[in-house]
N, C-alpha and C positions, 0 to 999 in steps of 0.2 A: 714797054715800061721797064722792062729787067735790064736793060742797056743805059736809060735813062738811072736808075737805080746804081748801076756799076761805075754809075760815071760821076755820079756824086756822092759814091763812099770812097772814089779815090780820088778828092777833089785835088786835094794837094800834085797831083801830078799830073790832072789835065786842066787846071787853070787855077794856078795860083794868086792872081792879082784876086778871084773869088775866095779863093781860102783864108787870105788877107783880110778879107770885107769880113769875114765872117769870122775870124778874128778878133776884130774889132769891135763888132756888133753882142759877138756872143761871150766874150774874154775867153781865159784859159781851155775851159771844159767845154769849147764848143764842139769838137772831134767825139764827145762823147753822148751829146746834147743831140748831135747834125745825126748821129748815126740811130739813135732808138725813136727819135723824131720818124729820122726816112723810113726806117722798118716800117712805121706804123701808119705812116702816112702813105706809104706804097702796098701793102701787104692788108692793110685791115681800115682804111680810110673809111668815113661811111660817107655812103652814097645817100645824094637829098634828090629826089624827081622834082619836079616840075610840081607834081601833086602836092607834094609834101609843103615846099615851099606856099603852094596857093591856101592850102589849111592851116598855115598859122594863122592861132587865134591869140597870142602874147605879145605884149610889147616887143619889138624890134628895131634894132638901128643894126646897121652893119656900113661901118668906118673904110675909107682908102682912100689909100692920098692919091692925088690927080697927075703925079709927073709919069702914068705909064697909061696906054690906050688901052690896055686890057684891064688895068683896076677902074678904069672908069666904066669899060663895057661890061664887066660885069655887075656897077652896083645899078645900072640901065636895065640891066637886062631880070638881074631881084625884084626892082623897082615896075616892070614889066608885069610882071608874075604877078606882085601880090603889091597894091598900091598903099596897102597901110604899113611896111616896112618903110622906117626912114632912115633914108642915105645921108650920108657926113661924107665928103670929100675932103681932103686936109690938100692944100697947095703946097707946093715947095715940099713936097715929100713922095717917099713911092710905100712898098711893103709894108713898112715899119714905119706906117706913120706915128703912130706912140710915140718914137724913141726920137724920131726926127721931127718932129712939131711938137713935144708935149703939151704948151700951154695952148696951144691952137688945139688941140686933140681934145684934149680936159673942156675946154670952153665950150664944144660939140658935145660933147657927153655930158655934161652939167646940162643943159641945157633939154636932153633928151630924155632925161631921169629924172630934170623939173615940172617937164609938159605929162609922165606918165604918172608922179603922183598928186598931181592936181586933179 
């Protein structure tokens, strides 16, 4: 994990076309954004078991877009766990489906905040 860590606090110099992306994604202050993000997403992430996941008892959707094999196998493998979690796939999008589908995103999420206050 701490190599993984070193390697993307010094993204700029071992894969720029990625520093680029995230440039773009994140404007200006993303070097400042990417680094207390990582800290904390490396260092103090919280961990959910298996348990955890099966005892939710709250509304839940959990969103990913469909253009990578692991955001699909993960919302498969949520969906697995605990079968009243409802999954949103967004097409034509990967990480950041918000940003890259919005009105396809919004229309999954309206949709899943209409079924919960009914």
């Amino acid at each position: 994990m701490e190599n993984r860590y070193q390697y993307f606090m010094n993204i700029e110099e071992n894969d720029q076309e990625i520093a680029n992306l995230f440039r773009q994604l994140h404007g200006d202050k993303w070097r400042g954004t990417m680094k207390n993000v990582l800290h904390e997403m490396t260092f103090h992430y919280p961990v959910v078991s298996e348990r955890d996941i099966r005892n939710l008892q709250v509304p839940m959707m959990l969103v990913n877009g469909s253009n990578t094999l692991h955001e699909v196998e993960s919302v498969s493998y949520v969906k697995k766990i605990n079968s009243d979690i409802e999954i949103g796939l967004v097409p034509y999008a990967g990480h950041t489906a918000n940003m890259e589908q919005p009105q396809l995103y919004n229309q999954i999420l309206d949709a899943f905040l209409n079924k919960i206050r009914d």
